[in-house]
PLY file of the C-alpha trace (Angstrom):
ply
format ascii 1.0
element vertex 252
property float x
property float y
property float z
element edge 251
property int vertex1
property int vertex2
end_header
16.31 21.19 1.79
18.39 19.48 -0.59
20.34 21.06 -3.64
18.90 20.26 -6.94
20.24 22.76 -8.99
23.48 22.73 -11.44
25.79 24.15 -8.90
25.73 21.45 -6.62
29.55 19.98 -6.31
27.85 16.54 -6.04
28.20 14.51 -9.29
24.87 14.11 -10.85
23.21 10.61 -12.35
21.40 11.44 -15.43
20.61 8.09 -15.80
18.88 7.93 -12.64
17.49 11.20 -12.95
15.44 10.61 -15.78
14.48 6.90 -15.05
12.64 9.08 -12.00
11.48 11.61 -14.30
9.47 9.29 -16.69
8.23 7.03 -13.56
6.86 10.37 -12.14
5.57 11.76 -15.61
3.90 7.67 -15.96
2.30 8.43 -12.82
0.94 11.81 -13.55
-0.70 10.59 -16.40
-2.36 8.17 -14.53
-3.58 9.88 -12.45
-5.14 12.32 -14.20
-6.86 9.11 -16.44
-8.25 7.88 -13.29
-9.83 11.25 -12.08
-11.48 11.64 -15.81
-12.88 7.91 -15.30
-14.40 8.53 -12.07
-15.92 11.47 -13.43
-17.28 9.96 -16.28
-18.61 7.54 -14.23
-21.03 9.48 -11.96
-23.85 8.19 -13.11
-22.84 4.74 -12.76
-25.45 2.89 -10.09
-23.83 -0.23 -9.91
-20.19 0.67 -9.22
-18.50 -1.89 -7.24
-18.37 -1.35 -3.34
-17.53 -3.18 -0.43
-17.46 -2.68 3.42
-15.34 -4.36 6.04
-15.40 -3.33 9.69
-12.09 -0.86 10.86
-11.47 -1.25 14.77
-8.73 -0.16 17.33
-6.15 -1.95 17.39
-5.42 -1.20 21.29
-5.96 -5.30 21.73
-2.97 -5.64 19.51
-0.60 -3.27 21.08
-1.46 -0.27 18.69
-2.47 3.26 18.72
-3.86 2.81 14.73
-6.94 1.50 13.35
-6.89 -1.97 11.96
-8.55 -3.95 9.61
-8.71 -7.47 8.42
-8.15 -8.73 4.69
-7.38 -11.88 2.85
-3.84 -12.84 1.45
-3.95 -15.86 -0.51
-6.30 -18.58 1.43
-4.98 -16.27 4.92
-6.27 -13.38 6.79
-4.03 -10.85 7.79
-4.88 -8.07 10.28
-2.97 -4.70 8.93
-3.25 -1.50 10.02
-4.60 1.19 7.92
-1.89 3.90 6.66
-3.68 7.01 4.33
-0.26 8.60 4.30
1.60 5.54 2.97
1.24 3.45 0.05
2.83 -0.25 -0.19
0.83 -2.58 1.76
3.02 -5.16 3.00
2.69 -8.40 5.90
5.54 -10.14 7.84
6.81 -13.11 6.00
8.39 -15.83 6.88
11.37 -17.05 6.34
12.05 -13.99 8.83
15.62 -12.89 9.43
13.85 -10.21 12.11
10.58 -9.93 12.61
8.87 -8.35 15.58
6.14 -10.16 17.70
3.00 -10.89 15.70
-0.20 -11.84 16.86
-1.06 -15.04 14.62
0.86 -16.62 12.40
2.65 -15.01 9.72
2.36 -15.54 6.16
4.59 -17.70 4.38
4.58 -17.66 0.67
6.06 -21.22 0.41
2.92 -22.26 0.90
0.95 -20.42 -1.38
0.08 -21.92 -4.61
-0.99 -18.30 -5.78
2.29 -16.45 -4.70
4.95 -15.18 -6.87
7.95 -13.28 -6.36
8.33 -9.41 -8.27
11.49 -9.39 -10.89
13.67 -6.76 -10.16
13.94 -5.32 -13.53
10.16 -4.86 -14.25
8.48 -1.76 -14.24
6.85 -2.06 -11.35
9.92 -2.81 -9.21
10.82 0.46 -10.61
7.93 2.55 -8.94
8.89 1.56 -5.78
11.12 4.91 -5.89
8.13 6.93 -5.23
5.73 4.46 -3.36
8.35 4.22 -0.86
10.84 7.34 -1.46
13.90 4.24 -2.17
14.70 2.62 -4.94
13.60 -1.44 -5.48
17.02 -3.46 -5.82
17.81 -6.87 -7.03
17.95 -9.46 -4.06
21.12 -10.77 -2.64
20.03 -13.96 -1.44
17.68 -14.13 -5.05
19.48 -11.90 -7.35
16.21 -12.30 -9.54
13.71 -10.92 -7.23
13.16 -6.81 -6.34
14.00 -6.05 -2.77
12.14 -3.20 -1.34
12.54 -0.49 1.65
10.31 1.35 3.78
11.30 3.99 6.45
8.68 5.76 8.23
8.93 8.71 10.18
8.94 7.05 14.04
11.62 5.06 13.50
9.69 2.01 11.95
11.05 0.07 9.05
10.01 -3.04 7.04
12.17 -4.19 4.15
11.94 -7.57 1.97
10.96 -8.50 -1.80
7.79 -7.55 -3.67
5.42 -10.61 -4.24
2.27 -10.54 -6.16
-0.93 -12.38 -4.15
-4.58 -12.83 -4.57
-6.46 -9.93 -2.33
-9.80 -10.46 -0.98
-12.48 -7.91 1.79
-15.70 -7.52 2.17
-16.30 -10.14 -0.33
-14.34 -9.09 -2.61
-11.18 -10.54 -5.01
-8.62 -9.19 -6.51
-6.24 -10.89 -8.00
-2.19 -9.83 -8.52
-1.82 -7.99 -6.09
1.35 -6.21 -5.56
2.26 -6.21 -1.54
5.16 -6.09 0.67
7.17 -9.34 1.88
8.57 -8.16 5.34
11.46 -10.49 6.30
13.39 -7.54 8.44
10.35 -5.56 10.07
10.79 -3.56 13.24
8.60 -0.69 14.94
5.15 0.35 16.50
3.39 -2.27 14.85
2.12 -4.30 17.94
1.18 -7.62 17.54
-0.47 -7.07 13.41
0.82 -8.61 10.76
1.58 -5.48 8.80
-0.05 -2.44 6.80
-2.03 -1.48 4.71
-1.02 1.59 2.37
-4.46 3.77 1.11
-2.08 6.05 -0.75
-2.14 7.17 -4.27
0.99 5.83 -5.69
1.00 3.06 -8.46
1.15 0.34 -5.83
-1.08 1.83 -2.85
-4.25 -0.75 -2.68
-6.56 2.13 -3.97
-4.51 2.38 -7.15
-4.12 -1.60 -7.34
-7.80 -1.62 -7.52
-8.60 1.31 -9.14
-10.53 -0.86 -11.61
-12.85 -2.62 -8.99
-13.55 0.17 -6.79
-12.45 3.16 -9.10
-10.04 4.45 -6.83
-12.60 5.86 -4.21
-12.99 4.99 -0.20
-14.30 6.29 2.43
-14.21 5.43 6.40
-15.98 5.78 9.19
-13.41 5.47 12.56
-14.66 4.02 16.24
-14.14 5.26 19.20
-10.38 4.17 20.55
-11.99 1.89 23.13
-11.01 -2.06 22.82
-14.63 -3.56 21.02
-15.84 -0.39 19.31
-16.66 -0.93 15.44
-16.34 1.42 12.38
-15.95 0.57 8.81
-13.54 0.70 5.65
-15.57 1.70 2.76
-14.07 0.72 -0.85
-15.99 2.36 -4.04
-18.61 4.91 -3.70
-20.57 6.89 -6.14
-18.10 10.38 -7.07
-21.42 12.34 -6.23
-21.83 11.34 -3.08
-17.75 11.57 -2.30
-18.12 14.82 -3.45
-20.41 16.25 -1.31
-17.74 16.28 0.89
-15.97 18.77 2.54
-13.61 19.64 0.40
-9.53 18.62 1.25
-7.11 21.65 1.02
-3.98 19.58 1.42
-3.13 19.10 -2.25
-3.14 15.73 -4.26
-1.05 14.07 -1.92
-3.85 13.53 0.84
-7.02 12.23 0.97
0 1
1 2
2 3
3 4
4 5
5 6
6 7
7 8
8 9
9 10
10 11
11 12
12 13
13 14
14 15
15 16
16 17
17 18
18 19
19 20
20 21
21 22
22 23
23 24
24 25
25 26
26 27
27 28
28 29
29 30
30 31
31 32
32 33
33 34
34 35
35 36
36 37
37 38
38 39
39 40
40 41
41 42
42 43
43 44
44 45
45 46
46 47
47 48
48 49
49 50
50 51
51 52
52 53
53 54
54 55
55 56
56 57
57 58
58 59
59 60
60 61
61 62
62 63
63 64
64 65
65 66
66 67
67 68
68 69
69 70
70 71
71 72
72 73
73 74
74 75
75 76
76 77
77 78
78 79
79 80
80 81
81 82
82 83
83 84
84 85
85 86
86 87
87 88
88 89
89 90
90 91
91 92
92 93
93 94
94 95
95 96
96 97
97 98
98 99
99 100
100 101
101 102
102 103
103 104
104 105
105 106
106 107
107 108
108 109
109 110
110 111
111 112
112 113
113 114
114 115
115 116
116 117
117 118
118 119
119 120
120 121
121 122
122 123
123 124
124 125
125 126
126 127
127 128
128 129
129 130
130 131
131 132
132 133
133 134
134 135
135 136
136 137
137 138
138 139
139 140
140 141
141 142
142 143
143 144
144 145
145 146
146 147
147 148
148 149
149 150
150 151
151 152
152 153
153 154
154 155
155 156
156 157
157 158
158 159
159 160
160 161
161 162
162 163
163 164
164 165
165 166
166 167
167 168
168 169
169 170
170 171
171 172
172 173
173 174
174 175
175 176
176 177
177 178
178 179
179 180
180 181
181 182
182 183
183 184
184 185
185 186
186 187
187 188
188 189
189 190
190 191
191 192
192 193
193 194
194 195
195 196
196 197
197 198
198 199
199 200
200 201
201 202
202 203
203 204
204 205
205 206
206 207
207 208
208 209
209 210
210 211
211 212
212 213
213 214
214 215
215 216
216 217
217 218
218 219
219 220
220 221
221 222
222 223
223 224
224 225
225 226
226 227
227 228
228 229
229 230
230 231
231 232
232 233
233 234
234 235
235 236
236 237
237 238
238 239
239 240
240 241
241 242
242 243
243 244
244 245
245 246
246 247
247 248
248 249
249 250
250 251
């Protein structure tokens, strides 16, 4: 555990503290907005949904499930990650990337792509979609450079860039995803992941406003072929028939 309290020898950022502070108190209130929307919205027949099939991704060189979205005018196979929340895909120019099945995305050719600034608010809530802080680039001192540790080992780091998003049929546009130009890890041969989280910049909160921050899926069986499905948007009565979670907020 770390020391938080005022005894602590080591010298303590104010500053930084309450920059977190707000971001965290921003989020709360969010939040709790978006669980009195999708309550108010029950009755609501024709809430948007969309299904796109979820598969193993043993053909890829991966234990996880994997699905397959659109990334500007590019599909990207990601794995799915409920306990993480920045999506993110290899990009290229790469200074180390691992092998990728496909080819990798490369925002230079995008006419839809732009790059995050580092000193906007959303480069800012990196600190806890990701547990690190979003920095200003060294190569371009104007763009916010992100960092992502998981807990095997795996890493991806690069700059925030804002895409169009499409599934199932589906568009959404500025999108706020990873730009992986140092990835390394259990990924196998995908070109990233895809973070159903509840931070400000998982994909559920991103399109809260499409799907109203509800999904559901059903997972296959772990052999090469099988089929299940990523549901996003539901009706809150049916989710709620549920069983219900007893893991807290943090877990869906």
């Amino acid at each position: 555990m770390k020391d938080r309290g005022h005894c602590s020898e080591k010298k303590i950022d104010w500053n930084r503290r309450l920059q977190k502070q707000l971001i965290l108190d921003d989020l709360r209130v969010r939040s709790m907005q978006n669980r009195i929307r999708r309550v108010a919205s029950t009755h609501n027949v024709e809430a948007s949904q969309t299904q796109i099939p979820l598969s193993s991704g043993i053909n890829l060189q991966t234990l996880n499930y994997i699905v397959t979205m659109g990334l500007g005018s590019k599909n990207m196979t990601v794995i799915i990650d409920t306990r993480s929340d920045l999506t993110w895909v290899q990009c290229e120019p790469c200074m180390s990337c691992y092998n990728q099945q496909g080819p990798i995305f490369k925002p230079s050719t995008s006419s839809s792509y732009q790059s995050v600034s580092c000193n906007s608010s959303t480069c800012q809530s990196l600190q806890f979609a990701t547990g690190n802080t979003g920095a200003c680039g060294s190569s371009n001192p104007s763009t916010c450079n992100y960092v992502v540790n998981y807990g095997d080992g795996s890493y991806t780091n690069g700059d925030l860039g804002v895409e169009a998003l499409s599934f199932g049929g589906v568009s959404v546009s500025d999108f706020v995803f990873g730009c992986g130009r140092n990835n390394k890890g259990l990924f196998g041969g995908v070109s990233g992941l895809m973070g159903l989280g509840r931070s400000y910049l998982s994909l559920v909160s991103q399109t809260n406003a499409t799907f109203g921050g509800v999904f559901s899926y059903c997972l296959p069986t772990t052999e090469a072929g099988s089929s299940g499905s990523l549901v996003m948007g539901n009706e809150f009565s049916q989710i709620s028939q549920k069983k219900k979670n007893s893991y807290g907020s943090r877990y869906f």
